[in-house]
RODO-2510 file (C-alpha; in nm, 4 decimals, decimal comma):
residues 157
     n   res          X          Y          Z
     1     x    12,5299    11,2128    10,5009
     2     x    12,7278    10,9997    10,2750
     3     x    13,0536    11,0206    10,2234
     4     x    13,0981    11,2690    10,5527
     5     x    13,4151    11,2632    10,7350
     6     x    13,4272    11,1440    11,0784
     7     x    13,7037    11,0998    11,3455
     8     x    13,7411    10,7560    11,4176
     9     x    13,8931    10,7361    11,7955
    10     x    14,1530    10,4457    11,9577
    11     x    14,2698    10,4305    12,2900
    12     x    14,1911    10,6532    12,5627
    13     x    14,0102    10,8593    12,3487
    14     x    13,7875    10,6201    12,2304
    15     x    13,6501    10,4917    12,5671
    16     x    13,6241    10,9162    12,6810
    17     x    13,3677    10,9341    12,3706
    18     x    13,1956    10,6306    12,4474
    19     x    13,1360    10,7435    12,7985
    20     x    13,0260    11,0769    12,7419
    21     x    12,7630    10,9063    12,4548
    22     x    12,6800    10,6323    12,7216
    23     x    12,5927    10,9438    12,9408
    24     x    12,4455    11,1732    12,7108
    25     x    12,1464    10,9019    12,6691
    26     x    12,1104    10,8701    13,0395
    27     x    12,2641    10,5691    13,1581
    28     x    12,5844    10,5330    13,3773
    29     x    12,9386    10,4363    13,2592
    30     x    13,0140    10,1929    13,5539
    31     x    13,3669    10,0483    13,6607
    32     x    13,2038     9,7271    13,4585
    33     x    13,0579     9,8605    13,1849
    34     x    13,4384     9,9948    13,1291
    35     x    13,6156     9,7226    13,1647
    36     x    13,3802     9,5672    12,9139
    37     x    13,4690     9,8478    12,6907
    38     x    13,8301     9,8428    12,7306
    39     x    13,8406     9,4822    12,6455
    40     x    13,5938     9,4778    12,3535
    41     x    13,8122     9,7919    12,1783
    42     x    14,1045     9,5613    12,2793
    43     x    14,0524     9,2866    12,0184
    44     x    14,1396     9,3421    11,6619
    45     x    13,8788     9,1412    11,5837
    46     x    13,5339     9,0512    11,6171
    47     x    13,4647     8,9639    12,0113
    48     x    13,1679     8,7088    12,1891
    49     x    13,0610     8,7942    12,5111
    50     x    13,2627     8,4669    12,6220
    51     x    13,5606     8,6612    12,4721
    52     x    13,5108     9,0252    12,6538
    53     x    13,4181     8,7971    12,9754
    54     x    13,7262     8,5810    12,9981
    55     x    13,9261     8,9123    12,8494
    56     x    13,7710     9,1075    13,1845
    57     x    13,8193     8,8130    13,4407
    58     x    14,1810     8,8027    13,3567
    59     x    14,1744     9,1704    13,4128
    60     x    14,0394     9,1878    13,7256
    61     x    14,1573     8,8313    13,8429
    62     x    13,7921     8,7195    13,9053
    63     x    13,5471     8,5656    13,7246
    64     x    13,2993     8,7747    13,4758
    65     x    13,0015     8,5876    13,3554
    66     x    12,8955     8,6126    13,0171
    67     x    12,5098     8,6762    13,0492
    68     x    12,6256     8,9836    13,2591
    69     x    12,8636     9,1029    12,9605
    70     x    12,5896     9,0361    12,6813
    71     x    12,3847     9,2990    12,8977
    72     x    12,6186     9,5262    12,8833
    73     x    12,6945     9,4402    12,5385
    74     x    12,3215     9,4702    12,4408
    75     x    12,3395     9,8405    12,6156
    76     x    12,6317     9,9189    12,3940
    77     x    12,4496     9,8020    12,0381
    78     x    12,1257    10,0017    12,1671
    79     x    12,3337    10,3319    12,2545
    80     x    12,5890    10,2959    11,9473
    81     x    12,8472    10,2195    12,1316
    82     x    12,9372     9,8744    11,9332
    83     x    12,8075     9,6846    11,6598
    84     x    12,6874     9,3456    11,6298
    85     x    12,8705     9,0915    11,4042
    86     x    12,5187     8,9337    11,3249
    87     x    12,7033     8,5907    11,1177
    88     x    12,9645     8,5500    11,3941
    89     x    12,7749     8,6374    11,6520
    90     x    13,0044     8,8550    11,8154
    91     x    13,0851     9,2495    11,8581
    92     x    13,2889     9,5111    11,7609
    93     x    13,3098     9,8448    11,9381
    94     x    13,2270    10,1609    11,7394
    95     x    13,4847    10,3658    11,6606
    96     x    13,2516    10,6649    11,6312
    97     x    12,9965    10,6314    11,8500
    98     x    12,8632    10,9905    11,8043
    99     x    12,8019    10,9157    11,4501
   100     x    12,4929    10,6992    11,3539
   101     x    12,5415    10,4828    11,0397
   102     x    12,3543    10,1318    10,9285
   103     x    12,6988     9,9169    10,8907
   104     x    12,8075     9,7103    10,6119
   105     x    13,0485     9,4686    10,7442
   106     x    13,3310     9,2449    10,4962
   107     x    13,3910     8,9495    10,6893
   108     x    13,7212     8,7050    10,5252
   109     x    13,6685     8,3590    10,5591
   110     x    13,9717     8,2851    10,5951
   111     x    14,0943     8,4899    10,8596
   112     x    13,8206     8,6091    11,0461
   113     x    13,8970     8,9978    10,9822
   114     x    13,6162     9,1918    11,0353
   115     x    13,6279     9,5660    10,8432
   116     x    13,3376     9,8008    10,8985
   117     x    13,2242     9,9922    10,6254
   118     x    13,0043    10,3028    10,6189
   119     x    12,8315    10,3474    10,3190
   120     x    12,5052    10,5622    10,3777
   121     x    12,3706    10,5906     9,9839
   122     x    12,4234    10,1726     9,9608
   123     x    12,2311    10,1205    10,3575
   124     x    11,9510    10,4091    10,2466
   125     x    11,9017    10,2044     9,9161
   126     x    11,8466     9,9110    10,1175
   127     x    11,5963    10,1144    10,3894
   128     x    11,3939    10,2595    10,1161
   129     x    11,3989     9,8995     9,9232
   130     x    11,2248     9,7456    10,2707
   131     x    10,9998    10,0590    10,2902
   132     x    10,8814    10,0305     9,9524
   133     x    10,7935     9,6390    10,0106
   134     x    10,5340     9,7470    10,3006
   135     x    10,8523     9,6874    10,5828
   136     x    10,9660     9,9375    10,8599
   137     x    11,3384     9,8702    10,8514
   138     x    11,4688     9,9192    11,2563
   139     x    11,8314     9,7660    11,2081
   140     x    11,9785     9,6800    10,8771
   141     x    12,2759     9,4394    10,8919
   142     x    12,4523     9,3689    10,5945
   143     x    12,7794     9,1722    10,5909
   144     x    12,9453     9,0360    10,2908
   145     x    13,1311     8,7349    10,3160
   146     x    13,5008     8,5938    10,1346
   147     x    13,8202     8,6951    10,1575
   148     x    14,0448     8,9633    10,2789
   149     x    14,3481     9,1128    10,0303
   150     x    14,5733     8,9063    10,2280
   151     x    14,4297     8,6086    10,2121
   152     x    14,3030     8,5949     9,8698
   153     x    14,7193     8,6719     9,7704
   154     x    14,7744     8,3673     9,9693
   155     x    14,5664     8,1468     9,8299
   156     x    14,6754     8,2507     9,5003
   157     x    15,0071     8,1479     9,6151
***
């Protein structure tokens, strides 16, 4: 699997694949879970569920409670329709969600740029490292921390 291509979607497209993955696994793709979508694949960067839920209530010009968009959100991780941004706390949506890769995230201090990285010979190395110490790995996260191209050229400035 590493190194395969896959079509990373935007737009219109993206929310038609996450639906149709959303309903492959059996659940619905409600008005709400939608407009949770929409505005999670609307930021350009890492989103909390305080984000997505003051992003929707604009939208809809009533007010969206978080707990109900960490649900959703929680649905979205567990159907590969986002990814958790474990040291921010926060989510990103999945630009492939047909595709099933353990995520290595760079995350710039300085900025707050988030770039998702899939890498399946360094997250397999990591699996078989937990295996071999007597661990069943479920979820590796792995995010590196520093600083983006931009921001290291400006500090060098």
């Amino acid at each position: 699997m590493a190194g395969h291509d896959h079509h990373e979607r935007g737009g219109e497209e993206l929310t038609r694949a996450a639906q149709a993955q959303l309903e492959q696994s059996g659940e619905q793709w409600t008005q709400m879970r939608e407009s949770v979508f929409t505005a999670l694949a609307g930021f350009s960067r890492p989103a909390s569920a305080y984000d997505i839920a003051e992003a929707v209530s604009l939208a809809q010009d009533r007010r969206v409670a978080a707990n109900s968009v960490y649900r959703i959100l929680d649905l979205f991780v567990g159907n590969n329709l986002a990814r958790r941004v474990e040291s921010e706390n926060a989510y990103v949506a999945n630009t492939h969600p047909n595709c099933r890769h353990d995520c290595i995230f760079l995350v710039c201090d300085g900025c707050g740029t988030t770039t998702h990285l899939d890498n399946d010979r360094i997250t397999a190395a990591v699996r078989t490292a937990a295996t071999d110490a007597g661990f069943t790995p479920e979820r590796p996260v792995i995010e590196v921390r520093g600083r983006c191209a931009a921001c290291s050229a400006a500090a060098s400035n």
